[in-house]
ZATIRO-594316 format. One record per residue (C-alpha): x, y, z; residue in one letter. Coordinates in steps of 0.05 Angstrom, whole numbers, plus 5000, padded with zeros to 4 digits. Layout:
+------+------+------+--------+
|    X |    Y |    Z | residu |
+------+------+------+--------+
|    X |    Y |    Z |      a |
...
+------+------+------+--------+
END
This chain:
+------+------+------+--------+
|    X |    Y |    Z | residu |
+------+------+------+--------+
| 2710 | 4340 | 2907 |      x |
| 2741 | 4325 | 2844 |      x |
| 2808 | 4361 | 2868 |      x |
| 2809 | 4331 | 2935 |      x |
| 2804 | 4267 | 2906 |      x |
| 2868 | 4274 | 2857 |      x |
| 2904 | 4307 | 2908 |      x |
| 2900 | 4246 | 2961 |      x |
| 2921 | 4198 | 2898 |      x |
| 2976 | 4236 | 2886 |      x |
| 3002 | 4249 | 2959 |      x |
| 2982 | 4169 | 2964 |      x |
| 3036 | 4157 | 2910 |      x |
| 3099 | 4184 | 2935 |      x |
| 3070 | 4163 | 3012 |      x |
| 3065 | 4091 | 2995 |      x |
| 3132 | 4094 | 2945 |      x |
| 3165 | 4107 | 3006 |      x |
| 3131 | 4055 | 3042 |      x |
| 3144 | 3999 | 2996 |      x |
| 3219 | 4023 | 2998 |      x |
| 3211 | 4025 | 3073 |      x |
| 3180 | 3953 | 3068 |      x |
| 3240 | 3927 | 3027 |      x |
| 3296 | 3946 | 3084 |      x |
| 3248 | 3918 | 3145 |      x |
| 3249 | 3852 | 3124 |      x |
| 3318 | 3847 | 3120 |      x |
| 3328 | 3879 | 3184 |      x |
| 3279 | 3828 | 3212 |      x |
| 3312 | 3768 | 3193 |      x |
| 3374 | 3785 | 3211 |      x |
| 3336 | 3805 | 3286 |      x |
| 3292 | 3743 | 3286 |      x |
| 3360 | 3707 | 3266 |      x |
| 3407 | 3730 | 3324 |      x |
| 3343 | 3737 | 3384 |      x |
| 3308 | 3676 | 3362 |      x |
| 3358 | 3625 | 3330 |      x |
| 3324 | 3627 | 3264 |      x |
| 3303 | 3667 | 3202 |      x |
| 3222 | 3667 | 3198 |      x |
| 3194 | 3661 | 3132 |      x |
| 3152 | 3715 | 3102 |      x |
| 3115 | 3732 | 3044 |      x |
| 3164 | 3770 | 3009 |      x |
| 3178 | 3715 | 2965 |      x |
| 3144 | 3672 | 2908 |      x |
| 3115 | 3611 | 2947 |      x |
| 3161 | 3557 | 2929 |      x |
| 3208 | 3608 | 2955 |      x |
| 3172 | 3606 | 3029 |      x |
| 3155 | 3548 | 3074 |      x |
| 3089 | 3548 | 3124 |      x |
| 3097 | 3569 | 3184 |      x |
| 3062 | 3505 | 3214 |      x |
| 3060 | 3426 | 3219 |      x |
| 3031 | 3443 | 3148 |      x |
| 3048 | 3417 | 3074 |      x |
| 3036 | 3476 | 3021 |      x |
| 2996 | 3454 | 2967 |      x |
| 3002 | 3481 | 2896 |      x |
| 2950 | 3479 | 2848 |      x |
| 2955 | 3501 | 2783 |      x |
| 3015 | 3539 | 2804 |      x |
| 2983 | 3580 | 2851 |      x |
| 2998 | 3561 | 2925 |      x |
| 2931 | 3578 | 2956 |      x |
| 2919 | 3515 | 2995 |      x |
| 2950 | 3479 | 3055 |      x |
| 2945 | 3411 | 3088 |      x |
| 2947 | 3407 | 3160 |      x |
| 2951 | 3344 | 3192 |      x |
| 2931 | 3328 | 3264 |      x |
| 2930 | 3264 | 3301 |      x |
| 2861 | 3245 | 3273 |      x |
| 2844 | 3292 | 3207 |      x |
| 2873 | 3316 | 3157 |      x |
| 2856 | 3392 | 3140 |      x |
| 2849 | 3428 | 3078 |      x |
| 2849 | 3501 | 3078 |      x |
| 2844 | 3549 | 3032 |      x |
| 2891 | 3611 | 3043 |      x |
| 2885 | 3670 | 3013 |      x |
| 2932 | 3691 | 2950 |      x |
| 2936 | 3763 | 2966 |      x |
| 2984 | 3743 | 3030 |      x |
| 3032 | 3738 | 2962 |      x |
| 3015 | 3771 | 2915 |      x |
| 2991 | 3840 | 2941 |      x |
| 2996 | 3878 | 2879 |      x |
| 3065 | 3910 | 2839 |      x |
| 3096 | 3956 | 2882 |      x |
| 3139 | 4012 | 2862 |      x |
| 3209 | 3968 | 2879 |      x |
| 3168 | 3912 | 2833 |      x |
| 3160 | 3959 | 2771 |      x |
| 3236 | 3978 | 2785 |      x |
| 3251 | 3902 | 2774 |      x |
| 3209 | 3888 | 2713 |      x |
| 3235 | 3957 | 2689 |      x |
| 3306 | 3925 | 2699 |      x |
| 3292 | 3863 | 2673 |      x |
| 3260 | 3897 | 2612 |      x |
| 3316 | 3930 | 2598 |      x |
| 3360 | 3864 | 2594 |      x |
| 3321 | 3827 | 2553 |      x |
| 3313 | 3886 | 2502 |      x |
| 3395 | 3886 | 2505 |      x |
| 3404 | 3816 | 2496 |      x |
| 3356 | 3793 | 2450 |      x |
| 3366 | 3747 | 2399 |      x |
| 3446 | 3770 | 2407 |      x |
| 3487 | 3705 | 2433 |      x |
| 3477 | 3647 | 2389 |      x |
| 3502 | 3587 | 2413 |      x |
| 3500 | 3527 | 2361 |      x |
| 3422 | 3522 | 2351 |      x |
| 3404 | 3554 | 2425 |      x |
| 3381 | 3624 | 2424 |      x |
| 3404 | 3649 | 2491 |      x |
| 3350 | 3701 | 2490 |      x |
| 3292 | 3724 | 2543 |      x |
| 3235 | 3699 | 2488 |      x |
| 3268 | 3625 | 2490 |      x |
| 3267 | 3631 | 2566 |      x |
| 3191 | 3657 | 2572 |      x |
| 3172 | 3605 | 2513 |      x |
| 3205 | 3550 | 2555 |      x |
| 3169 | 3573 | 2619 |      x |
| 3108 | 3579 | 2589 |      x |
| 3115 | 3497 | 2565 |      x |
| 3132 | 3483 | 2631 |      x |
| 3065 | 3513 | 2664 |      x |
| 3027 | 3491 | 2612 |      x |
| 3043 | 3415 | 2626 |      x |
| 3036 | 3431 | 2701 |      x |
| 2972 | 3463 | 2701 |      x |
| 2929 | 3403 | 2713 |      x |
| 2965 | 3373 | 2760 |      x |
| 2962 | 3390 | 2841 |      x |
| 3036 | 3377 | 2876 |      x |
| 3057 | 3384 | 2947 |      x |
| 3118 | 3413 | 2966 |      x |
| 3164 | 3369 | 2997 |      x |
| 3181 | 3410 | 3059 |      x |
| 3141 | 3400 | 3121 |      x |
| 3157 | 3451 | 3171 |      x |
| 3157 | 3429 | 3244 |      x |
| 3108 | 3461 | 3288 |      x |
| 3137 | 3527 | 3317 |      x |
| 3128 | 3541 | 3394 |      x |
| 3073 | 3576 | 3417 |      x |
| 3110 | 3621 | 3457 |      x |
| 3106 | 3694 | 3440 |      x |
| 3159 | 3725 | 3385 |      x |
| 3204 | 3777 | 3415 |      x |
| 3172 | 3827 | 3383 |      x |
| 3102 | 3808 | 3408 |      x |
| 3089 | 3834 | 3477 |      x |
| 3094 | 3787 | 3534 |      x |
| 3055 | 3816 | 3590 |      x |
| 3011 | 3776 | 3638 |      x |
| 2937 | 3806 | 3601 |      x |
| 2970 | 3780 | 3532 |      x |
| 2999 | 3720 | 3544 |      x |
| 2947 | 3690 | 3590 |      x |
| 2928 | 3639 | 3554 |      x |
| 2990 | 3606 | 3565 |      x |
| 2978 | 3596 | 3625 |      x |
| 2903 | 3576 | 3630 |      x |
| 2870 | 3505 | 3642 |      x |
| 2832 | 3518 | 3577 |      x |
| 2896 | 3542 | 3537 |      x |
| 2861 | 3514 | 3477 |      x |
| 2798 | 3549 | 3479 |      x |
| 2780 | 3615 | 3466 |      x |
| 2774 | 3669 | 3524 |      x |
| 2681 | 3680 | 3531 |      x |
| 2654 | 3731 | 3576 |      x |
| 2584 | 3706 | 3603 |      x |
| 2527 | 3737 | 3641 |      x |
| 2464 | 3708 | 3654 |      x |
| 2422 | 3701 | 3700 |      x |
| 2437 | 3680 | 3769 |      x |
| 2387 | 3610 | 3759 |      x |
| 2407 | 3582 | 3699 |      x |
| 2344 | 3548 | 3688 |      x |
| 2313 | 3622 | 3678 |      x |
| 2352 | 3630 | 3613 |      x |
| 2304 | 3630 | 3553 |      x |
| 2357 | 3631 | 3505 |      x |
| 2434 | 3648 | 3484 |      x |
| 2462 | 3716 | 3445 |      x |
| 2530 | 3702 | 3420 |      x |
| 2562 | 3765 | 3409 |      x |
| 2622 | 3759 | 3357 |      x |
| 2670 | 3828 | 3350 |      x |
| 2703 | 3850 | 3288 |      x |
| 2777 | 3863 | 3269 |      x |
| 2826 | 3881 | 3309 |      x |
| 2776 | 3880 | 3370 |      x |
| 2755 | 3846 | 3437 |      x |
| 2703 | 3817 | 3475 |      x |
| 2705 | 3887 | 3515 |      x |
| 2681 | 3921 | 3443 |      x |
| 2616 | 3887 | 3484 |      x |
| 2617 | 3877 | 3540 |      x |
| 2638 | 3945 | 3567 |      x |
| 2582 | 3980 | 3513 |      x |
| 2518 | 3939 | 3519 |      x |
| 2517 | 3879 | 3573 |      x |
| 2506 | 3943 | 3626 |      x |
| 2448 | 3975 | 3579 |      x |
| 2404 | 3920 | 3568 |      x |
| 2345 | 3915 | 3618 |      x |
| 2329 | 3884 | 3671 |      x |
| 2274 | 3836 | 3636 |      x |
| 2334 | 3822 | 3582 |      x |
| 2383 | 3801 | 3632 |      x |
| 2325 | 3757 | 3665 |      x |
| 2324 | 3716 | 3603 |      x |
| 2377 | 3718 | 3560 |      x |
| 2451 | 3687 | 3572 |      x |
| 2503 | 3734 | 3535 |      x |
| 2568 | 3698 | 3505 |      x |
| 2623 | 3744 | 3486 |      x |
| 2685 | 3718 | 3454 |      x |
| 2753 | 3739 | 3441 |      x |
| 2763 | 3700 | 3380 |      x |
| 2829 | 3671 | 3361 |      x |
| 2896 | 3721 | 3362 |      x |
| 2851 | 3768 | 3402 |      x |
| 2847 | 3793 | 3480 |      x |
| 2855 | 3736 | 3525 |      x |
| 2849 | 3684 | 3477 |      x |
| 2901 | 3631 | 3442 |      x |
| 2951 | 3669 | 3393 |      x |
| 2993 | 3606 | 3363 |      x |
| 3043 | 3623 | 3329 |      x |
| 3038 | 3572 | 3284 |      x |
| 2968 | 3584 | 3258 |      x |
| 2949 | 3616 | 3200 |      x |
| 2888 | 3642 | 3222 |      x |
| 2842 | 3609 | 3165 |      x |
| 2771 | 3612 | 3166 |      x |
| 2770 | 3540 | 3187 |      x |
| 2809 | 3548 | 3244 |      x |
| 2763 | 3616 | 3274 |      x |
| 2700 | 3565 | 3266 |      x |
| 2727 | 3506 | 3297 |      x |
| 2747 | 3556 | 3363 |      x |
| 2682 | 3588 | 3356 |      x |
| 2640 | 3527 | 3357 |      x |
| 2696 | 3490 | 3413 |      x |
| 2688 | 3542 | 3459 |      x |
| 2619 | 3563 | 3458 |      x |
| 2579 | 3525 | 3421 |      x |
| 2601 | 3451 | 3440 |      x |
| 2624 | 3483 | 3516 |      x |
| 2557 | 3517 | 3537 |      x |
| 2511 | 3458 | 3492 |      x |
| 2476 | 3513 | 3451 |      x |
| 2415 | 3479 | 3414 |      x |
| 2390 | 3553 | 3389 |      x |
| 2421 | 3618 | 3393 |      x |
| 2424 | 3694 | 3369 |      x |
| 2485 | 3721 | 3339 |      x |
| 2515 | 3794 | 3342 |      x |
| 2572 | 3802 | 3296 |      x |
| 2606 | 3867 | 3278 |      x |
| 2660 | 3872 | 3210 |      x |
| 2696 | 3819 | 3206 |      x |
| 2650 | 3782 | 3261 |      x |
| 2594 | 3781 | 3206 |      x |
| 2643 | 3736 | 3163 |      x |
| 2640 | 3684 | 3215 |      x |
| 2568 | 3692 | 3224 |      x |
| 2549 | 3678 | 3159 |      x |
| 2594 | 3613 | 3162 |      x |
| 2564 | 3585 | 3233 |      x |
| 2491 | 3597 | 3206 |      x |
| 2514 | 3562 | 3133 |      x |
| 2536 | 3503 | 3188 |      x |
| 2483 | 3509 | 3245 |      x |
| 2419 | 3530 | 3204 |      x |
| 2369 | 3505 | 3263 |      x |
| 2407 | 3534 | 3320 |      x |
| 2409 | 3605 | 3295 |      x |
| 2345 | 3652 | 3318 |      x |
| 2361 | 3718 | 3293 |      x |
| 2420 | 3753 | 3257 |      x |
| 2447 | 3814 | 3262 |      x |
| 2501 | 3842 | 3232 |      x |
| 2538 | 3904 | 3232 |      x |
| 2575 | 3938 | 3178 |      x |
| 2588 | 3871 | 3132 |      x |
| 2635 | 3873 | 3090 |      x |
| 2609 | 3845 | 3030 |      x |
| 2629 | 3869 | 2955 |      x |
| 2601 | 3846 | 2891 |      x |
| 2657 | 3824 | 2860 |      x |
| 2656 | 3836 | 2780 |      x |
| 2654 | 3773 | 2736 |      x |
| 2725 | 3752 | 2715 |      x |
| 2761 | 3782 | 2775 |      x |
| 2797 | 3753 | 2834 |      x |
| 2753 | 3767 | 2892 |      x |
| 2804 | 3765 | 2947 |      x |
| 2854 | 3811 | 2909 |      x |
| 2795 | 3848 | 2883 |      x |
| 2760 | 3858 | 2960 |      x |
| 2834 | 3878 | 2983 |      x |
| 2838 | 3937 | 2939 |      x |
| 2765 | 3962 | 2956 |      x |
| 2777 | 3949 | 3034 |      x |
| 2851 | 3971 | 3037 |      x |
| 2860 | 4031 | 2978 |      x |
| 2923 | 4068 | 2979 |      x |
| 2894 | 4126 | 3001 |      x |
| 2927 | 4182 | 3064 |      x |
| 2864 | 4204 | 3085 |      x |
| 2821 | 4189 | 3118 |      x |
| 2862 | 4162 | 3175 |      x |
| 2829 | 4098 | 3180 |      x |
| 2836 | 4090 | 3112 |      x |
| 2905 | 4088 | 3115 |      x |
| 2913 | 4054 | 3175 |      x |
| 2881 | 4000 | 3138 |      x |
| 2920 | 4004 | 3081 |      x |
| 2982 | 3997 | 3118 |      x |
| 2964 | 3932 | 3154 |      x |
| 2943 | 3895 | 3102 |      x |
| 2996 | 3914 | 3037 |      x |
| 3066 | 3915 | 3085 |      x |
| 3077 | 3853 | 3128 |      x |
| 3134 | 3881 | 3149 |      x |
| 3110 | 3953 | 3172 |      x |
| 3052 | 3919 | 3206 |      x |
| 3103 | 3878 | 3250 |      x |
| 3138 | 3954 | 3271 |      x |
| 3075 | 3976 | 3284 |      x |
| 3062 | 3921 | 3328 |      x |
| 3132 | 3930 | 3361 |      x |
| 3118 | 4011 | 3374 |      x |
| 3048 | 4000 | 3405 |      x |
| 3023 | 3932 | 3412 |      x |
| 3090 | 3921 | 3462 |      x |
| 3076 | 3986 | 3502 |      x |
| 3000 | 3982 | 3513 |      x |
| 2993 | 3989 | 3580 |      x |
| 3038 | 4056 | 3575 |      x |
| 2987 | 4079 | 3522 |      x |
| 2932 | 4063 | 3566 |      x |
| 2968 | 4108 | 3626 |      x |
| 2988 | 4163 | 3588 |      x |
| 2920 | 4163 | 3549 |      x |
| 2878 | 4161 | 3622 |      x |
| 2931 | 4219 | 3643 |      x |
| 2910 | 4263 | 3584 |      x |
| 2844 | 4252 | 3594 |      x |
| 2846 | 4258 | 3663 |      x |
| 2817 | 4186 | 3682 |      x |
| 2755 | 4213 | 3643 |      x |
| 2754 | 4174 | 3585 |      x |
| 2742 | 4099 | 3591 |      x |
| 2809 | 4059 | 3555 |      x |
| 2773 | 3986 | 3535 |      x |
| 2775 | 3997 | 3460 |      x |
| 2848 | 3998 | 3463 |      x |
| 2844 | 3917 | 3493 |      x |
| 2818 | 3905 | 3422 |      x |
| 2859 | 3948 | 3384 |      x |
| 2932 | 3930 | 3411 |      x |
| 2931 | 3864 | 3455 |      x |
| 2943 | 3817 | 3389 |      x |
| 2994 | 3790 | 3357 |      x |
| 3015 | 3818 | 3283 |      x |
| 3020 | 3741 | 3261 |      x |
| 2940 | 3732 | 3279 |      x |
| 2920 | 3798 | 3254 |      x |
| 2956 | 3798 | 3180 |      x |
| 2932 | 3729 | 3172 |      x |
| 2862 | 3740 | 3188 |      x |
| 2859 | 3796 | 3150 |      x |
| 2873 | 3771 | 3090 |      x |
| 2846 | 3695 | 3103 |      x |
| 2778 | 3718 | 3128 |      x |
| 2771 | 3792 | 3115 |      x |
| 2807 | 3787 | 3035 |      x |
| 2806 | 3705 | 3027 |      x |
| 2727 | 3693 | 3038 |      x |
| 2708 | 3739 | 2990 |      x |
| 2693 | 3688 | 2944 |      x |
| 2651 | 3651 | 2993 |      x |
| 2605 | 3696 | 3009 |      x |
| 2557 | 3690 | 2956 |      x |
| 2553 | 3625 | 2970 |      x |
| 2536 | 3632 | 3045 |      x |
| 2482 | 3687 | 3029 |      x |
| 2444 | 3644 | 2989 |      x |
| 2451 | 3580 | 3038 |      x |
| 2424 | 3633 | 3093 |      x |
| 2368 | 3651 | 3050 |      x |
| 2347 | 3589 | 3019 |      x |
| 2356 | 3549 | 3090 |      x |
| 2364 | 3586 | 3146 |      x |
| 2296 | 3609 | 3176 |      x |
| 2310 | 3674 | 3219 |      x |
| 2304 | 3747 | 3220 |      x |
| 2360 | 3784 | 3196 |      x |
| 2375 | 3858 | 3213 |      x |
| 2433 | 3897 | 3189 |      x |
| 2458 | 3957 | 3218 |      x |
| 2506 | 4004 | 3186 |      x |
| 2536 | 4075 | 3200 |      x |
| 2519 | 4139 | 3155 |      x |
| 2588 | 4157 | 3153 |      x |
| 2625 | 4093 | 3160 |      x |
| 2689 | 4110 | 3132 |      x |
| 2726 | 4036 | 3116 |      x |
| 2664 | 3993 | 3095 |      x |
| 2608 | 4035 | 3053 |      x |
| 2539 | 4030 | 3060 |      x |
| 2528 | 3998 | 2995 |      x |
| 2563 | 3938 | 3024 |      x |
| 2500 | 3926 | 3071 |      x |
| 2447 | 3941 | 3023 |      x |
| 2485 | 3893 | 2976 |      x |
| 2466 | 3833 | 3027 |      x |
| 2396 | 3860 | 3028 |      x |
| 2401 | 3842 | 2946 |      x |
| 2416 | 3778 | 2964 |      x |
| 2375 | 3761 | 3028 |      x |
| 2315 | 3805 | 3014 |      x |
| 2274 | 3791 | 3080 |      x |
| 2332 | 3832 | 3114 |      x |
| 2319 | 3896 | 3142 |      x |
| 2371 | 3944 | 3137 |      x |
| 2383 | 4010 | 3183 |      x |
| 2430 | 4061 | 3175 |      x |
| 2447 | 4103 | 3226 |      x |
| 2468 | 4181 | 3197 |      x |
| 2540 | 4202 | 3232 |      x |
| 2558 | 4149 | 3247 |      x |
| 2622 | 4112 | 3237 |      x |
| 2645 | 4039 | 3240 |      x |
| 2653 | 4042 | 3315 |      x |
| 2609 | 4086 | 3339 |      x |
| 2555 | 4045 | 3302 |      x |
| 2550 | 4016 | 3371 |      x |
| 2601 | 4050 | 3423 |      x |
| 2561 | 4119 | 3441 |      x |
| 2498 | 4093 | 3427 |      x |
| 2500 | 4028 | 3465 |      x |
| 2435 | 4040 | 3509 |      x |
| 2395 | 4049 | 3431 |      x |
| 2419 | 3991 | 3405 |      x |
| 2413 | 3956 | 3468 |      x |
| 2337 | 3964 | 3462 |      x |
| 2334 | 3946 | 3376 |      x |
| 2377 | 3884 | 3394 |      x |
| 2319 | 3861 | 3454 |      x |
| 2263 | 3877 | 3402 |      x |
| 2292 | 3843 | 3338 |      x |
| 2298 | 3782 | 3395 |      x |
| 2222 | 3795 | 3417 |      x |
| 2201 | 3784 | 3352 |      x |
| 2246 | 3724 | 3336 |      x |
| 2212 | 3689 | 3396 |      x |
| 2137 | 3718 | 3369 |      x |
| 2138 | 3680 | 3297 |      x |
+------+------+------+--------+
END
């Protein structure tokens, strides 16, 4: 164990060296692309933040020199979000080191060497004199003078522009999220609402396709089931202009469901990221929710003294080869620009990997997964990745302990044996913190199949945790 472990560092290293190099050239190559096929350079986060602008009708705002909040301003509110800091600063890569190394050198060269009446033209006067700057700054909150017009909504060249992805555009309710309904055929038979709520780089199918056929007769008699794809996802809106904040996911969430179908009570599903989102709406809606259940949450205690999104980042997304999911995740969320190839390769030619995957498989295996795992845009997914996923990480605690202290419902969490990209401890860490909770784990099981391949199962635990919601 001990072996396998140093050996996947150490193939890790020279991997992701390459990778950062990799990195380094794309987003020169993209700029220069975006440049000649779209008129215009797109900013990235390649650089220091006063470096970039937001990519929205948005006004960065820097606080204590860290640029982790933006104001967005509508025709009636003005927003304040909180983005996360790891879309910057995503840890020292190796072409970083090579900089500081560089930089290193110079100063040990120079210093103290070129005297100039009574300036030392050395690296310590330069650090001292930064270092007097920030200190002055430090209490104060500024707001960078740019504000970027609002981009077009139109897909990038590099997103795919097929009629599944980009219907939205084309929709009466372009501004609401894409739900997938079924109840029963009277309406006035419905004895309540499920809102089902899918994780990363998913879909409303992740659902739909697995348990609205498997639950039973009497279930589908009372219940009226709300799938969404949330925002970047499926069928639903992917601005390009949005950055994907957590305020943003709960405003569509409650728009489009909530507010559209009048939901005085309700259920919630949530899977991964979904559980996130969950957490928030109950924190909000504490007498509408019934029962919770979440599905591999990923919550980590996050040591005092530490930055909880960068600290969440590096437990979610470690630089690891194997296992493949592992990676996968690394990849997405430590290289913007990697994530925008990948997007380019197999995000844009979806429907040829659904043909030549049904062809394989001889029209035996059912394709929906792949809905949720390439009909987005790389501008939603990085963003919500590391402003849900990474950013909330130091919100958590404080939603737990709303939910426990105010929120009157059962709670059931659900977690795969051999889930691979969130641990187990994650779930029984939110039993620590909402003891009433009931925590299963599933043996071999994984973060999907938690639910896909076992849908009729956890058809029947979902109807009984709602029995029992409706008993107390």
């Amino acid at each position: 164990m001990g072996f396998a472990r140093w050996l996947n560092r150490t193939v890790g290293f020279f991997v992701f060296s390459l990778l950062d190099i990799a990195d380094f050239l794309l987003c020169f190559t993209y700029k220069t692309l975006d440049y000649f096929l779209e008129s215009e350079r797109k900013p990235c986060y390649c650089y220091s933040p006063p470096e970039a602008k937001a990519k929205t009708e948005r006004i960065i705002v820097s606080e204590r020199g860290e640029y982790s909040k933006v104001v967005s301003l509508t025709r009636n509110k003005i927003h304040f979000d909180e983005i996360s800091d790891t879309l910057y600063s995503r840890g020292p890569s190796l072409l970083t080191r090579l900089s500081k190394l560089v930089r290193s050198v110079k100063c040990f060269n120079y210093r103290g060497l070129i005297m100039r009446g009574n300036v030392v033209a050395s690296c310590d006067h330069d650090e001292s004199k930064k270092k007097k700057i920030s200190k002055s700054k430090k209490r104060l909150m500024t707001l960078n003078s740019t504000v970027v017009e609002k981009s077009s909504t139109a897909p990038r060249w590099s997103d795919c522009h097929c009629s599944f992805c980009t219907s939205w555009l084309t929709s009466s309710n372009r501004d609401s999220l894409f739900v997938k309904v079924q109840q029963p055929k009277d309406k006035k038979k419905v004895r309540d609402n499920v809102v089902f709520i899918h994780g990363f780089v998913s879909s409303s199918a992740f659902w739909t396709e697995t348990l609205f056929p498997n639950f039973s007769d009497s279930a589908k008699s009372k219940y009226r089931f709300i799938a969404v794809d949330l925002l970047g996802y499926g069928r639903s809106p992917k601005p390009n202009d949005s950055l994907y904040t957590l305020r943003e996911h709960l405003e569509m969430i409650e728009k489009s469901v909530i507010s559209q179908f009048k939901l005085k009570t309700f259920h919630i599903v949530a899977h991964s990221l979904g559980c996130i989102l969950a957490l928030a709406l109950a924190v909000k809606h504490p007498g509408a929710i019934k029962s919770l259940t979440l599905l591999a949450p990923p919550y980590y205690k996050v040591p005092k003294g530490v930055q909880p999104a960068q600290y969440i980042m590096k437990e979610v997304a470690r630089k690891e080869v194997w296992p493949p999911m592992q990676f996968g995740a690394s990849v997405l969320s430590w290289y913007e620009h990697l994530g925008r190839t990948i997007g380019l390769v197999l995000i844009k030619n979806h429907h040829l990997i659904e043909f030549v995957t049904r062809l394989l498989t001889l029209n035996r295996m059912r394709t929906y997964l792949i809905e949720g795992f390439l009909c987005h845009t790389h501008n939603g997914s990085f963003h919500t990745l590391h402003n849900i996923i990474f950013g909330s990480g130091a919100k958590l605690d404080s939603y737990l302990d709303h939910v426990r202290d105010h929120v009157d419902c059962d709670i059931a969490i659900f977690h795969g044996g051999k889930d691979e990209l969130i641990p187990v401890e994650c779930s029984y860490s939110v039993k620590s913190k909402l003891p009433r909770a009931t925590v299963h784990v599933i043996p071999d099981k994984d973060h999907i199949t938690i639910v896909v391949g076992r849908q009729k199962d956890f058809a029947r635990e979902l109807e009984l945790i709602w029995q029992r919601s409706h008993s107390t």
